[in-house]
N, C-alpha and C positions, 0 to 999 in steps of 0.2 A: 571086326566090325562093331562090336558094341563096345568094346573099347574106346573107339574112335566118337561114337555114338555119345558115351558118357563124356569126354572131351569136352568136347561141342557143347554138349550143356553146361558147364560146369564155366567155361568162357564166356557163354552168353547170360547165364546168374553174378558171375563177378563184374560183366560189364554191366549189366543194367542194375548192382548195386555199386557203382563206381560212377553212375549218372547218376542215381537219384540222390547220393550222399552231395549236396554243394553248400558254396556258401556266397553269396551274389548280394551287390547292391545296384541299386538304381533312384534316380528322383524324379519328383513330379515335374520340372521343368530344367532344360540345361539353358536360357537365359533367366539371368532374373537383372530386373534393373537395380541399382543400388540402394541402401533403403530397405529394401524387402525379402523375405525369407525363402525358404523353399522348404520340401520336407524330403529326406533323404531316408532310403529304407533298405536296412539290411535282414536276406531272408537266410535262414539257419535249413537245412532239408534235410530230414533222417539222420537226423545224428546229435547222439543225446549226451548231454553237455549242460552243467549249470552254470558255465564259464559267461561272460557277457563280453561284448566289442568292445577296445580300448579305444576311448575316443580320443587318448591327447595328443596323438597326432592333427587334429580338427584344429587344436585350439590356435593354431599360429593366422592362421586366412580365414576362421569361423568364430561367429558368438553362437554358442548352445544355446539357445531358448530352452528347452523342454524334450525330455525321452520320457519312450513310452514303450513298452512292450506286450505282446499276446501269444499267445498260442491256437494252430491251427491244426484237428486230423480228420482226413476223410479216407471215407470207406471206398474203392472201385472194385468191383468183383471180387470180392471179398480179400483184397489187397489193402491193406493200415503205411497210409500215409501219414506221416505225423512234419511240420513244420514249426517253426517258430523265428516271429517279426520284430525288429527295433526300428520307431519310428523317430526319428531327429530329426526336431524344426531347428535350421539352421541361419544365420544370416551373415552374407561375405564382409571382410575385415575392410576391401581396397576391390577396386575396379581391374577389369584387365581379364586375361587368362588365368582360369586357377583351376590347378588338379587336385580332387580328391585321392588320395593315396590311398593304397591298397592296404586292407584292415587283416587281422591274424584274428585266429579265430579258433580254437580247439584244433588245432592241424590244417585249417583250411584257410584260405587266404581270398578274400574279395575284388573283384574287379575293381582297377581305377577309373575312376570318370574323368570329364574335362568338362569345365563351366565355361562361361562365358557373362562377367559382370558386367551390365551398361551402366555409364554414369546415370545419375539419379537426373529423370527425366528424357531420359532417350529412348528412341523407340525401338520396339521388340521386332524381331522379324516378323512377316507376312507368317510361316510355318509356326514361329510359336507361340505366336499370338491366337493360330487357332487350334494349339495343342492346348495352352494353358493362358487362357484372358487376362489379363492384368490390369487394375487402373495405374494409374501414371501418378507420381506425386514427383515434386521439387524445391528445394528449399533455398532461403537465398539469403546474406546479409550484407547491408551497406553502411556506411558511414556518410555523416554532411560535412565532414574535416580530418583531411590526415594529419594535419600539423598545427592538433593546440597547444595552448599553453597549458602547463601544469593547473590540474585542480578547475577547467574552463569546463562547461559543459558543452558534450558535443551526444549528437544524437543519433542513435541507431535504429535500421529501420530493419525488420527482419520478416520475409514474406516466405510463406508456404502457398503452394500451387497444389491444388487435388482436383483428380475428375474420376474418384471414387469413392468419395463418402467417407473419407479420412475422419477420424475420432481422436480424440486424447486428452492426456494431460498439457499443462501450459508448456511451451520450452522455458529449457533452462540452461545458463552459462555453463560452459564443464570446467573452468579454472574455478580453484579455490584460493587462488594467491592474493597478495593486497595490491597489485598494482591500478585494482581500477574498483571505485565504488557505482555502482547499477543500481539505477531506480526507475521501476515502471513505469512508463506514460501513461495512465487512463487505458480504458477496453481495448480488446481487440477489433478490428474491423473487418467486416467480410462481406467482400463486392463478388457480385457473376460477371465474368467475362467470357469475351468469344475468342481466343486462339487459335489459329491456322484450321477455324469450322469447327472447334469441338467448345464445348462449354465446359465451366471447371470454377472454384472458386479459388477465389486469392484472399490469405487472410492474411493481415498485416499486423506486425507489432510493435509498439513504440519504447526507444528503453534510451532514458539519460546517461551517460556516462563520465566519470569524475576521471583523470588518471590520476593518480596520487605522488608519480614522480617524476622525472623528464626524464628524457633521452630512447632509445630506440625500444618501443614495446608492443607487443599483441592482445590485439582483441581478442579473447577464447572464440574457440565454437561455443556455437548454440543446437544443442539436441534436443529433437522431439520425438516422446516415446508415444506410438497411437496406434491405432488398426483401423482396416478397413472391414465393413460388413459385407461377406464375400456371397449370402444369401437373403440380404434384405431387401425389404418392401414399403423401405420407406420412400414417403415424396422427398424429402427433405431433410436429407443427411448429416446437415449442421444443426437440428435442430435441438441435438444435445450435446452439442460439440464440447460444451465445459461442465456440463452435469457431473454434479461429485458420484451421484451414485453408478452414472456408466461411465466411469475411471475407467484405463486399463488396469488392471490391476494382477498381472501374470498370462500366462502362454498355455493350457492345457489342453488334450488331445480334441477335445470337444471343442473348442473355443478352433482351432485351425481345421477341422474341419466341417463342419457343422455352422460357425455362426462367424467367426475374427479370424483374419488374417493379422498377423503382426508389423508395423512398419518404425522402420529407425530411420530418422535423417539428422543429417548433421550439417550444418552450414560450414563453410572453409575462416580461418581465422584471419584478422586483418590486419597487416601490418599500419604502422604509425609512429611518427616521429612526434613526441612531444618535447617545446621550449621549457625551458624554466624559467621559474618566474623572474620578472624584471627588477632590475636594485629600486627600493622603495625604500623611505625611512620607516614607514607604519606597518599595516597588518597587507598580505598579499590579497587584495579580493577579486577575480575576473568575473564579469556578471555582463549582463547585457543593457542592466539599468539597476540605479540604487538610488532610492530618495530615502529624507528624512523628514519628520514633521513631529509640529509638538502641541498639545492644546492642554489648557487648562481644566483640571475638573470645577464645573457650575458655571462656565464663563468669566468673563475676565474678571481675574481677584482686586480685593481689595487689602494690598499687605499690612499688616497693621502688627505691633510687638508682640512676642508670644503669641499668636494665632498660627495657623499651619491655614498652607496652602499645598496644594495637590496637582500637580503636573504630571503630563504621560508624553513621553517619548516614542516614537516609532519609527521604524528601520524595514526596509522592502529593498527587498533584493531580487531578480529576476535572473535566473541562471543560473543562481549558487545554493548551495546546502544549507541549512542552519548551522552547523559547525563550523561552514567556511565563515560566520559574522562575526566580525570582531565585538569587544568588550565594548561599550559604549560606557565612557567615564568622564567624570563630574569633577569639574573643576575647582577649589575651595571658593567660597564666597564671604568675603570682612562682612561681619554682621547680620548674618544668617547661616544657621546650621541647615544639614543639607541629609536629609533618611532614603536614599535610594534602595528600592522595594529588588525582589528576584525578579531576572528577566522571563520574560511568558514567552514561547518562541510556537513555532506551527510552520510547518510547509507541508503544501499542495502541487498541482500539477494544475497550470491554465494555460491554455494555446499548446501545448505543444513544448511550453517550458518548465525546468522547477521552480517553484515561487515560496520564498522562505520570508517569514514577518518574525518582528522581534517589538515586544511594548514592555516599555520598564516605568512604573510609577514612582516621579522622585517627591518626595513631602520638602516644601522648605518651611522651616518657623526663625522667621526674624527676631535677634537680642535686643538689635539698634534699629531708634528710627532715623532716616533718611532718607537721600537717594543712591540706591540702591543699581546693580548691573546682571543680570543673569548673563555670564558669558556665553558666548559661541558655542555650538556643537559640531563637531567635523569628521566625516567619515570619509577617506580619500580611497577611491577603489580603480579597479583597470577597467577600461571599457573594452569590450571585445568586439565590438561593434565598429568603435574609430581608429581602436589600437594605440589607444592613447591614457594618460591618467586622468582623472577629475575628481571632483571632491564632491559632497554630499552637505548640504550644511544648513542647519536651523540659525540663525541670526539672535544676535543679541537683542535681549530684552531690557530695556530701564523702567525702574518702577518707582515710587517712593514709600517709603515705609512709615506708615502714621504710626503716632503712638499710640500705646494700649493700652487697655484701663487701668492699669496698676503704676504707669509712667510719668513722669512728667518732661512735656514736649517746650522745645526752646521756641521761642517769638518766631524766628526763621520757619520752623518744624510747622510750627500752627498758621502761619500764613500760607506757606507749601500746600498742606492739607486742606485749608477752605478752598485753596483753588479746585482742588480733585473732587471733596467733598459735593453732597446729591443735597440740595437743599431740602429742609425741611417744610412740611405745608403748615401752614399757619393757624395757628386753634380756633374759632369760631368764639368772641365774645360774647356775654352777655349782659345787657345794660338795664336795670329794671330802675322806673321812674316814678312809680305809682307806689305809694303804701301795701303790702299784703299779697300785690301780686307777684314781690320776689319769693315769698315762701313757695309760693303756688305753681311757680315754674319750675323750681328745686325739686318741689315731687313729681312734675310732670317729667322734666326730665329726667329723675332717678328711676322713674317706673316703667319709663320707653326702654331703657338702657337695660333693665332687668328683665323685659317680657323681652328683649331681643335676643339677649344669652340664651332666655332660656326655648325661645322657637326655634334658635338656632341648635342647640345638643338635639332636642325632637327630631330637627330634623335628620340630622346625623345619622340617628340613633335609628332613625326609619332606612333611610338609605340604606345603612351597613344591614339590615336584618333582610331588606329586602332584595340586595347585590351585593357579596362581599365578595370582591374581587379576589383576593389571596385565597379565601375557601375554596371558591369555583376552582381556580389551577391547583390546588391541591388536591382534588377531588379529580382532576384532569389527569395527575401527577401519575398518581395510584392507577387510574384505570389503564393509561400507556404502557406502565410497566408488567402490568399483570398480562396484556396484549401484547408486548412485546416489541411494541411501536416506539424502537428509539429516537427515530426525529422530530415524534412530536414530545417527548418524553424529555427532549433535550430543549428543544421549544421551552415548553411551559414549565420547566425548571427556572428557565433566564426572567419568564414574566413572573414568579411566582416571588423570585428574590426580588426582584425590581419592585414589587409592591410593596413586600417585606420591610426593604432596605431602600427607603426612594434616595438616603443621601448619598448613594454608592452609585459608581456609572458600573453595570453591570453589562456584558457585552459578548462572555463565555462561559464554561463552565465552572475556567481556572479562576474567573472573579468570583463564582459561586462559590468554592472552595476555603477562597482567601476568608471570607466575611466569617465563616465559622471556626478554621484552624481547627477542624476536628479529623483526626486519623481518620477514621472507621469509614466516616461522610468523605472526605476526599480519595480513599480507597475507592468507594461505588463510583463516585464522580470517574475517576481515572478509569474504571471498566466501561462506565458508556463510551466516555470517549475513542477508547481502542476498539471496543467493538464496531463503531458506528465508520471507522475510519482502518480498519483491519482488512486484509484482502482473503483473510482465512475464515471470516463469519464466526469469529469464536462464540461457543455458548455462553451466555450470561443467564447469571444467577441473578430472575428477578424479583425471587422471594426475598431472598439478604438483602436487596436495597429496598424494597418495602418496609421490610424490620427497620433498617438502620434509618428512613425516612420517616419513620412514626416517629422514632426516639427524636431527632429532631426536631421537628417540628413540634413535639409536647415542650421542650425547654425553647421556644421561639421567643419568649418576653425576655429571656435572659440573654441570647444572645445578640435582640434587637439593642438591647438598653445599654449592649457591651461594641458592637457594630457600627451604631449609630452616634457615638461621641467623637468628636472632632480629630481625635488620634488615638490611635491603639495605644496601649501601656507602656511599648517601648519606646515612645516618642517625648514623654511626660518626663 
């Protein structure tokens, strides 16, 4: 009997250490819609081991976000339970059924699960929807044209759908290949809408696309990395939708359970069949509009020998990149030399398209006088709009070219010239008929003419002390920068030279730049620029353009008197 007694016990001690020894996983929900995580939790029981779970069986149908582990031991009537937990935030690779496999483990082997992935934006069941709540997100991208031509601009529109307070960073392309150049449209937009009774928002993205070659290619997916706030109190959940400092910035145990859930979406890729460009004799441009125009700098010149005249050309393209503009080139001209300046180029985004400008300053100085022809300028591009070709074209100019003061003009030359020529006004006689009174109007009028000069400098002289325009914007100059106010910093730069420099048409920065050809000064100049037109807010240093704006503006008489002569050194 106590044999059998001892038995007995000795069965029910190895079975109840043959139960409490396991090793078990479980998650917090078996749907998850696509897009979103879950957390998977394997528990170690009585048995001690510094060995850990081999996850790379996960990795074929899972992305790991984040493990974490703890240890757990309680006391029951004076029985030491001792546990230990791995918790993995996980998120499915593909929709559909998927089994988590069974994990090894110090001799013990973990139960399989079965998932069940919904496409992104479908709905969870009634049960576990009130096991484990979920907001809904979905993502979506389209195209206005599967079949452009090479290098056309077609536009993609790419919308996310949340009705939980979705966060993140911007989306981004996943190809890195060159078949297609991407440029963002302007902000993002975000409208409330009402869907099948529930409210949610839809944020939409605008993005240019170039393809770069023809024939059969893919749009990338667009993925957006973000969380939702799984315990927040906010009204207004976009209200820092693109705030740098609530980035997602990583996955940690706190962040899933406590404050972020994780969300990945990825839009489907689009197929498209791109032409190649059409036989052309010139450069390939498809655009949806391209004009040209040209004006003179000070209004319309007067050509005359050896004098320089100042023209600017311009090119607008609507659709195309600045790389896609062609060279814009000058055709020889008999008896005038011809100093075409570097081209200034700039694109923007207006309506909804890209809009690329291109202004090239040409100087001509005439050898001969006559009459003279500026030829035609011709830019011939695709219309994507009629599907056809067209040309772009400033028209010829005729002018005649007087002679200059060092010349001598033929009979022909100077009768040409009185026709054009601005008559002169005629001097005012004076006829004195009386003895004594011609002395007497000689000093009357020598001494009107000398009290005028001289109320006139007075006056000048009071003016400038009492409003000097160029001080004030320089004074304007320095405080924008030190505030950090680049558009008005950018402003009162263009009015500050325009005083400076009234013979100069100043219009940008890059005419700022030109007028002094100093490194150091068009270095700052190039940082406003970028920053002020940058999507990344880079810091600017706006102590170093104070510096380098002082030294400037102390040597101003020298570069006025170097600026302001009828052509730069390389012209002479």
């Amino acid at each position: 009997m106590k044999k059998t007694i001892l038995t007995v016990l000795a069965v029910m001690f190895l079975s109840f250490e043959a139960y409490a020894q396991s090793f078990t996983a479980t998650v917090n929900r078996n749907e998850i819609p696509e897009g979103e995580t879950f957390v998977l939790t394997f528990n170690l029981q009585d048995v001690d081991t510094s060995q850990a779970p081999d996850l790379s069986a996960l990795s074929n149908d899972f992305t790991v976000f984040s493990v974490s582990n703890g240890y757990r031991t309680s006391i029951v009537n004076g029985d030491v339970s001792k546990s230990r937990q791995w918790n993995i935030v996980l998120m499915p690779n593909k929709t559909g059924e998927i089994i988590i496999p069974s994990i090894d483990l110090a001799g013990y082997k973990s139960n399989e699960i079965k998932l069940n992935v919904l496409p992104a934006g479908a709905e969870v069941s009634a049960a576990e929807a009130k096991v484990a709540p979920s907001p809904k997100f979905k993502i979506s991208g389209e195209v206005d044209n599967k079949n452009p031509f090479v290098q056309q601009q077609i536009n993609y529109q790419l919308k996310i759908y949340d009705a939980g307070g979705l966060q993140g960073d911007a989306p981004v392309f996943m190809s890195q290949n060159d078949d297609w150049v991407i440029r963002g449209l302007g902000e993002p937009k975000i409208e409330t809408k009402i869907i099948n009774g529930q409210s949610l928002r839809e944020i939409t993205f605008n993005y240019a696309l170039f393809a770069q070659k023809s024939g059969k290619l893919t749009i990338p997916a667009v993925k957006f990395s973000g969380y939702y706030l799984s315990k927040s109190t906010r009204s207004d959940p976009f209200a820092r939708f693109f705030e740098e400092d609530d980035f997602f910035s990583g996955f940690g145990m706190h962040d899933v359970f406590a404050t972020r859930t994780p969300v990945l979406l990825t839009s489907k890729p689009i197929e498209v069949e791109v032409k190649p460009a059409l036989s052309t004799d010139g450069w390939w441009l498809p655009a949806e509009d391209v004009r040209l125009s040209a004006e003179f700098v000070g209004g319309t010149p007067q050509f005359k020998v050896g004098e320089a005249v100042s023209r600017n050309i311009y090119l607008k393209a609507v659709g195309a990149m600045t790389e896609q503009l062609p060279e814009i080139k000058f055709a020889d001209i008999k008896g005038i030399k011809q100093y075409p300046e570097k081209p200034q180029t700039e694109m923007r985004e207006e309506d909804g398209d890209i809009v690329s400008y291109v202004k090239i300053a040409n100087v001509y100085i005439p050898d001969t006088a006559g009459e003279v022809t500026l030829p035609a300028i011709k830019v011939k591009w695709f219309n994507t709009l009629t599907q056809s070709f067209e040309t772009a074209t400033i028209p010829e100019y005729k002018t005649f070219v007087a002679a200059g003061n060092g010349s001598q003009a033929t009979p022909q030359e100077q009768s040409k010239a009185a026709e054009i020529a601005v008559a002169e006004p005629i001097k005012p006689q004076v006829v004195i008929s009386e003895n004594g009174k011609k002395d007497n109007l000689y000093w009357l009028i020598g001494g009107a003419f000398v009290g005028g000069i001289l109320l006139t400098l007075l006056l000048l002289k009071l003016a400038s002390a009492i409003n000097n325009p160029s001080s004030n914007h320089k004074k304007i100059i320095i405080s924008a920068a030190k505030n950090k106010d680049l558009h008005l910093l950018k402003d009162e730069l263009l009015l500050w030279a325009t005083q400076e420099f009234p013979r100069h048409k100043i219009a940008n920065l890059q005419d700022v730049a030109d007028i002094f050809d100093n490194q150091e000064f068009n270095k700052e100049l190039d940082k406003i620029r970028e920053t002020l037109y940058s999507e990344d807010s880079k810091d600017w240093d706006n102590k170093n353009f104070v510096a380098v704006f002082n030294k400037i503006s102390q040597h101003i008489k020298k570069h006025k008197r170097t600026a302001n002569e009828p052509l730069p050194k390389l012209y002479k």
